[in-house]
Every structure is written in C-alpha cells, then in structure tokens.
N, C-alpha and C positions, 0 to 999 in steps of 0.2 A: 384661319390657317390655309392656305395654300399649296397645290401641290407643288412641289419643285420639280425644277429640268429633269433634273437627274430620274426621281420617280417617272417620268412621263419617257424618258429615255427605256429604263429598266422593264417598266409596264411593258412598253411597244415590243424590246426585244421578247420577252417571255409569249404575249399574245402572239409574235408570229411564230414561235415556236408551237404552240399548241397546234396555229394552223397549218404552219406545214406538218406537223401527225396527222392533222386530219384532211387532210391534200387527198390523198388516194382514195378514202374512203368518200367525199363526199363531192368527187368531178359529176359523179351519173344519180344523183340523189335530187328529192324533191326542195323546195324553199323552205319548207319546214325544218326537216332535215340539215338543211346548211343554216339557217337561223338556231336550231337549237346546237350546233357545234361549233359556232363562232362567240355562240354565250360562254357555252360551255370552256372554252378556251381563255374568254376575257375573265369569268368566275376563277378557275385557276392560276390565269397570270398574275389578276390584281391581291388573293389570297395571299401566293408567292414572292409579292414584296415587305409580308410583314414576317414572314419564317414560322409562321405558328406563334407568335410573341400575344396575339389577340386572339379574343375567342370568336371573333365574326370570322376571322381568317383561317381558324382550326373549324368551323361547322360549315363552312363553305369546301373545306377542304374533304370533308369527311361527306357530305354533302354528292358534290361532285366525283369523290372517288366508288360511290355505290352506282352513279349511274354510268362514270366511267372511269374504269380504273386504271388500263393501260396510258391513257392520255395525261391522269395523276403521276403519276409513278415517274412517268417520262420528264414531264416539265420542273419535276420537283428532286430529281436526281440530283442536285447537289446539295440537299436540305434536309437529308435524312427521311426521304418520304413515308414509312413504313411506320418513324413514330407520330410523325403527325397526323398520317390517318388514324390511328388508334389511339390518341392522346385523348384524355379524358378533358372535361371544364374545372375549371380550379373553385374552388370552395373558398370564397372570402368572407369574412364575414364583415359586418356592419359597423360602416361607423357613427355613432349616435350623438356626438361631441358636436355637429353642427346643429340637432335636433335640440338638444338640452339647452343650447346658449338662444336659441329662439324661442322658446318657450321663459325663459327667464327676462328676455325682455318683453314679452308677449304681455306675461305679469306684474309686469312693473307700467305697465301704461292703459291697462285695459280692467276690467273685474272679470272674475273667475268663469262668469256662466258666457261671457262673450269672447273668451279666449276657445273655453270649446265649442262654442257655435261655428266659431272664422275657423279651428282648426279642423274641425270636422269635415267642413266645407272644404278646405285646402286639401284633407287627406286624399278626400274622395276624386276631387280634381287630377291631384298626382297619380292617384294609383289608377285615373282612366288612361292619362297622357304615357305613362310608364307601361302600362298594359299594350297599346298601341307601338311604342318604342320596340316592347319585346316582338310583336308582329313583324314588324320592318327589317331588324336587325337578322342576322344570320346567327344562330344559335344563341339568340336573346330569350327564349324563353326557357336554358340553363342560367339565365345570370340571376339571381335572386338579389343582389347588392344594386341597389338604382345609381351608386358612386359609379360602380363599374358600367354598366349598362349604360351610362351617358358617356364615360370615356369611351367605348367602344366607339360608341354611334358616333362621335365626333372623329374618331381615324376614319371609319367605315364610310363617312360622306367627304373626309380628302383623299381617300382613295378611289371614290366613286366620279370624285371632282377631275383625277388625274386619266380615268378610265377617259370620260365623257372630254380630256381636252386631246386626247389623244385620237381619239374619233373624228372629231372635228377637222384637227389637223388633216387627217389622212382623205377626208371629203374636200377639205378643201385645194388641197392638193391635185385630186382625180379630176376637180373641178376646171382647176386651173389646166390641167392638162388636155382636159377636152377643149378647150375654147381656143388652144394654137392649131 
C-alpha cells in the first residue's frame, strides 16, 4: 500500500505547522536542538493523520506530548487533543481461529511428535520476529494481539512511507532551487 497525495498533502501541512511553533524557539539554538524539533514535529504531524484511530499514533502522541506538550496541543487542536493524550491502548483479545485451522492441517499431513517439533520451532521464531516488531513500533509493547501488532506496523510504515516522500520532495526542491 502506498501513500497517497492527499496523505503527503495533509503530512506536509501538519509538519509545517509544528514548525512554524517552533520557528521562535529554535532561530538561536544548536543542530541538535533543531534536529530534535523537526522530529519532534514530523512525530506529531504524521501521528495526526490517523486521529488516534491506531495505537502507534496514540503512543507517539502520548510519547511526544511528555516531552512537548504545547507543540501537541497546538497541532492537534482540531482533534480533540486532551483525549488523545490521555487515551488509554484498547484490550483485544485474540483471535485463535487462524491457529486452530493450521494445526488441523498440520495433523492431517505430518505425525504428532513432528507437528510439535516444526511448531515449536515456528513459535519461538514468531515470538522473536514479534518481540522485535514490538521494539520498532510506537507503543507496540501495549499490543499483546500479534493480529493487531502487524496491522499497526503495516499503517506505521505507510505512514513513515508518506513522511520519507515528503522529505524527498522538499530536498529536492531546495535542490532544484539552488542550481538556477
């Protein structure tokens, strides 16, 4: 999946709002400083295109409104900011119906001690791959449901997709502009 126009339209607006908030504050500042308030900014913008509807987008939000909270507040003014910094991770539970129907053909083709050999093997495999997932993701290690946890990661890297084309754009723009 792809990001669309629109998202990279939406992104862009939001991102330069964050940075004209932090216009004032960060003219007389060091590259540090302006590196970590352009994150800061693109973290909230790209958050602010899902509404809090995800949970990478509600711990990015919660995330960034502890280290800045006026810069939250502001960018996320038409969105209810107040509950989505304090919106709790939703409790889903599991669904096992894809686990059950692999194990029944697992059974039907294999004998019993080498269905738990290969599933053992597979658990331990998932639950490294998934362990990792939760590291990457922005409030992935609330997500206890690996269903959920891959839907996330999968908005999370077309939103990171729409971030990263929008960046581009804008370099190569500058780019272009310097060369007349």
């Amino acid at each position: 999946m792809q990001p669309t126009s629109s998202m990279k339209e939406e992104f862009l607006k939001k991102w330069q709002m964050g940075l004209q908030i932090y216009r004032p504050l960060i003219d007389n500042t060091s590259v540090s400083e302006r590196r970590k308030a352009i994150k800061l900014s693109a973290d909230v913008a790209m958050a602010s295109l899902r509404k809090g509807t995800t949970c990478w987008s509600r711990a990015l939000i919660q995330k960034t409104a502890t280290e800045d909270n006026f810069l939250v507040r502001q960018m996320l003014s038409g969105i209810k900011a107040e509950t989505l910094i304090n919106k709790k991770l939703p409790k889903v539970m599991c669904h096992r119906k894809i686990v059950r129907r692999s194990k029944m053909i697992l059974r039907r083709r294999q004998s019993r001690s080498a269905i738990e050999e290969v599933a053992a093997k597979a658990r331990k495999l998932i639950k490294k791959k998934t362990q990792g997932l939760r590291n990457v993701v922005p409030g992935g290690e609330f997500m206890s449901n690996d269903v959920l946890l891959i839907q996330e990661t999968l908005d999370y890297i077309v939103s990171l997709q729409t971030q990263v084309n929008v960046m581009r754009s804008i370099v190569d723009a500058a780019e272009a502009g310097s060369e007349r």
